[in-house]
N, C-alpha and C positions, 0 to 999 in steps of 0.2 A: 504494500500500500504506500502511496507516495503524498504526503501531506504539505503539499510544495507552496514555498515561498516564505516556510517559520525560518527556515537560518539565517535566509538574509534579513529579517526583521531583527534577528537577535542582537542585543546590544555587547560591543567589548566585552570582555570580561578580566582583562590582562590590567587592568587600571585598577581594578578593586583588589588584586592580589597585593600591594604594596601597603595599601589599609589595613587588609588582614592581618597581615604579615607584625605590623606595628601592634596592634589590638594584640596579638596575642600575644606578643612581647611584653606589652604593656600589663597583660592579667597574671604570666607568670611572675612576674617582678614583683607585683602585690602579691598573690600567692605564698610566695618564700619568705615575703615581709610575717605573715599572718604566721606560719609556721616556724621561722627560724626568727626570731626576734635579733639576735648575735649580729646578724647581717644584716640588718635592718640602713645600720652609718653606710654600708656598700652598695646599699640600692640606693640611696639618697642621693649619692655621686651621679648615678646615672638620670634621677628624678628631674631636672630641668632638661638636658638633650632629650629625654622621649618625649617632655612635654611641647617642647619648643619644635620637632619634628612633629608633632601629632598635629599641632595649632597653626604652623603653617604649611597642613596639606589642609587645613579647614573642615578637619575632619567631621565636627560635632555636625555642618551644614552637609557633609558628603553622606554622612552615616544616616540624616534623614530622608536624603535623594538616592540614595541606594536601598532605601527600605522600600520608598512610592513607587520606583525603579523595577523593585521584585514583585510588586505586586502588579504592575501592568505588564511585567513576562509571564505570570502565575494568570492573570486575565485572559490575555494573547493565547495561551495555551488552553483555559476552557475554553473560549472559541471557538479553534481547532476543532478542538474533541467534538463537540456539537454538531457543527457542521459535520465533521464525517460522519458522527450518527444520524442526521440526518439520509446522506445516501446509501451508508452501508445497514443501518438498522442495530448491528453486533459488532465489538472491537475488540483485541485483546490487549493486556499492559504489555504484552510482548514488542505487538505492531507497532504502538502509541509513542512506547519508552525509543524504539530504534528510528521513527521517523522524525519522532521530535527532540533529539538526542538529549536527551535525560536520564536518570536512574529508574530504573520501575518503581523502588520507592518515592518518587514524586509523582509518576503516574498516578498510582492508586491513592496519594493523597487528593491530587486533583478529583479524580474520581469519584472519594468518598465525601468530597467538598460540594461537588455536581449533585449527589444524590439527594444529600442533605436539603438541597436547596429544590428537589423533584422533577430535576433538568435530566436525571437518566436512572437505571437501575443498575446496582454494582451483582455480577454474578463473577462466579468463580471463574480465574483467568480476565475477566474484563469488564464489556458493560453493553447493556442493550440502551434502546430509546426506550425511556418513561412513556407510557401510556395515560392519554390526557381521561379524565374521567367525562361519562356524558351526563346530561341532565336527567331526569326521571324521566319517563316515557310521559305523564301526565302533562309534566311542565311542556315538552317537546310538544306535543298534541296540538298546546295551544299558539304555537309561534307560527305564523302566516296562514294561517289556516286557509284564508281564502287563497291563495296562491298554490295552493295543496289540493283542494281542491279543484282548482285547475287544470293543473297535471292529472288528476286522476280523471277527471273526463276526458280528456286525450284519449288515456291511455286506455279506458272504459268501450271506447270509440272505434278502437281498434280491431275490436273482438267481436268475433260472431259464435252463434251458436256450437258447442258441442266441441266446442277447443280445453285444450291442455294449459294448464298454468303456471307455473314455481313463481311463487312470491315468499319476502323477506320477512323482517319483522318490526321495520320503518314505519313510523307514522305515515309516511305520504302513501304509503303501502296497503295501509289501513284503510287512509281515504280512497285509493284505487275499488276498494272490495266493496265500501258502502257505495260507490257509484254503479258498482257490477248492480249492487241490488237493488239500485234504484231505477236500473237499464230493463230488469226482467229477462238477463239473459238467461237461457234455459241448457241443460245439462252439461255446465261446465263442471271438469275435471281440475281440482285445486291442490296442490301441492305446497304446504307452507310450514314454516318455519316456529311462527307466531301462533298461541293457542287464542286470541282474539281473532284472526281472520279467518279461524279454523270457523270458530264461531259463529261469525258473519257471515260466511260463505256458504254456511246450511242453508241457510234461509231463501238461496238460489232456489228456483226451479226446478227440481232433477238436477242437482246436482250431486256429486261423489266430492268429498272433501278428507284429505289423506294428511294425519298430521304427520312430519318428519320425525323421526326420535332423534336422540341426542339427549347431551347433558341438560338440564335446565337450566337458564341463566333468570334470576328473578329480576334483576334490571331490565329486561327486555322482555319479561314473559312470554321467552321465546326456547327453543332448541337450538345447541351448539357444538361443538366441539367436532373431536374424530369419529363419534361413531353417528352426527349428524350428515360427515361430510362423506361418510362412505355409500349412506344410505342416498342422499342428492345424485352423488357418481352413479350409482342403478337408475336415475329416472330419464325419461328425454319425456323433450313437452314442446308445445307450439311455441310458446309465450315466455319471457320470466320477465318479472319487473323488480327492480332493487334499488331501495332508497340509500343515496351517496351522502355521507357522515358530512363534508367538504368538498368545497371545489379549490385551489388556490392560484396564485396569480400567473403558473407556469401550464396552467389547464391539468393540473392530475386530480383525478378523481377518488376522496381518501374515504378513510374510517379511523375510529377513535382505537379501535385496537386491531391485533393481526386476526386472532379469532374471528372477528365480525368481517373482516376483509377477505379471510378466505370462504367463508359461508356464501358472500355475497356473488364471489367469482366463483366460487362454483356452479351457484344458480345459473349466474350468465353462461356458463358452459356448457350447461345441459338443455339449451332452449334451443329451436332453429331460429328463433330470434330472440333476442334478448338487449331489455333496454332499461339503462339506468335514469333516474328519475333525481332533480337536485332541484326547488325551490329556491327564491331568489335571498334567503335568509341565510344559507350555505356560502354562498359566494364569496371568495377572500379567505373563508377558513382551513387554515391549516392543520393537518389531523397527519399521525405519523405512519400508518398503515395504507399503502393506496389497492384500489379494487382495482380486480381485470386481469392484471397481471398478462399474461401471456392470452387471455380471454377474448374474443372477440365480441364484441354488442353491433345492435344495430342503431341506436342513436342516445342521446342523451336527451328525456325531459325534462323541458323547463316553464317554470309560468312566465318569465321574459327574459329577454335575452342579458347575457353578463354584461359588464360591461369590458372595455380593451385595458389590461393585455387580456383576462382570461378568453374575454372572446375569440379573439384570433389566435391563440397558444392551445384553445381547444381546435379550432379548426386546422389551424398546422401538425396537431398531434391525430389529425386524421376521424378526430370526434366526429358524426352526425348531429347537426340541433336543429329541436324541437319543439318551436311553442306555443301554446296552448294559444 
């Protein structure tokens, strides 16, 4: 891994060696004062040359520019670390320590300075991205609503009788299902995630409504994990709609954690179409897990369009858009 451009930022270091050098001089002196009192007349003799060499390197103002000094290299290097969590997601003190030439033990102080402060997770050997918490599903429910509802008649609009579904466990997802049943489409096939849509989705016409297993996540009251994502891998469906955590300024479409990310790209990969859904309240938010992955969709809904860079950074990254 190549964390390029920290050396040449790095300040001297050959100027603070002759400070040192002095300080230490200067502590053993006291030291032998404190324990050898005999010799005390013998350090005295040298008591003006260390002070008069001490006082004009200016030390007392160097040793507080040397402290503000380490702490804007100690800065400079979270930074770093950040930023590469950001595109690599996992790092080790191994990689860290040799691109940012350092001891591993200032790595992992860095590190456990990051953690502290909820900028990353320290695991064994290194550190993952921190995973940003989301709001309740409640509270979520009620952010743009009308703009959700939006998207979901699109999306409602799409569909005709006696099709396939995989859907997530997104609010906007939720509003997708209550437009289904507002529509009276009749013997749809639902595949979902969420025990609320599962819900919803009876109340279809002849419908079949199949919940997904998986672990239970009670923030989502929804299904997750691996033995959700095995059982998605078995499905194929016409349709999948999947509500996106973030959109941010580079046009990537995220999630608040990996788990919800891969749930979401898998949906998309088991649909012959599949389309992600991002409300104009998403927009700008940065989230550390992105959907799709290697996945392909066929557009992105939205209740109005972003605005630039994201609009043009999604159309350059080959996005479809879609508004209601």
């Amino acid at each position: 891994m190549q964390l390029a451009g920290y050396q040449n930022r790095m300040p001297p270091f050959g100027a603070f060696e002759r400070w040192f050098r002095l300080l230490a001089l200067a502590a053993r002196l006291v030291c032998r004062a404190a324990v050898e009192p005999g010799r005390v007349r013998s350090i005295a003799k040298h008591e003006s040359t260390i002070c008069g060499r001490l006082w004009s390197l200016h030390l007392p103002t160097r040793i507080f520019g040397l402290v503000s000094m380490t702490r804007d290299i100690a800065a400079r290097r979270h930074h770093i670390i950040l930023e590469s969590l950001e595109r690599l997601e996992t790092i080790s003190v191994e990689e860290l320590a040799r691109s940012l030439d350092v001891s591993r033990e200032t790595i992992r102080r860095d590190l456990k300075a990051l953690s502290a402060e909820g900028l990353l997770s320290v695991v064994h050997g290194g550190a993952i991205r921190a995973e940003r918490s989301e709001a309740s599903f409640a509270s979520r429910r009620a952010v743009n609503r009308a703009g959700k509802e939006l998207i979901a008649n699109l999306a409602a609009s799409m569909l005709g009788d006696g099709v396939t579904i995989l859907l997530d466990s997104g609010t906007t997802t939720e509003a997708v299902v209550r437009a289904l049943v507002r529509s009276d489409r009749k013997r749809l096939v639902v595949h979902t995630t969420s025990l609320e849509n599962a819900r919803l989705a009876s109340r279809l016409p002849g419908a079949r409504v199949f919940l997904i297993g998986g672990e239970f996540d009670r923030n989502e009251d929804a299904t997750s994990g691996a033995e959700a994502l095995r059982a998605i891998g078995r499905l194929s469906a016409d349709f999948s709609f999947v509500s996106v955590g973030g959109v941010d300024a580079e046009g990537r479409l995220t999630d608040y954690t990996r788990a919800g990310a891969a749930i979401r790209s898998a949906l998309l990969s088991n649909a012959e179409q599949g389309f992600l859904m991002a409300d104009s309240s998403k927009f700008g938010l940065v989230l550390p897990s992105r959907i799709g992955g290697d996945a392909t969709f066929a557009g992105l809904l939205l209740d109005r369009l972003p605005p630039d860079p994201i609009a043009s950074n999604l159309t350059k990254n080959g996005v479809r858009l879609l508004v209601s």
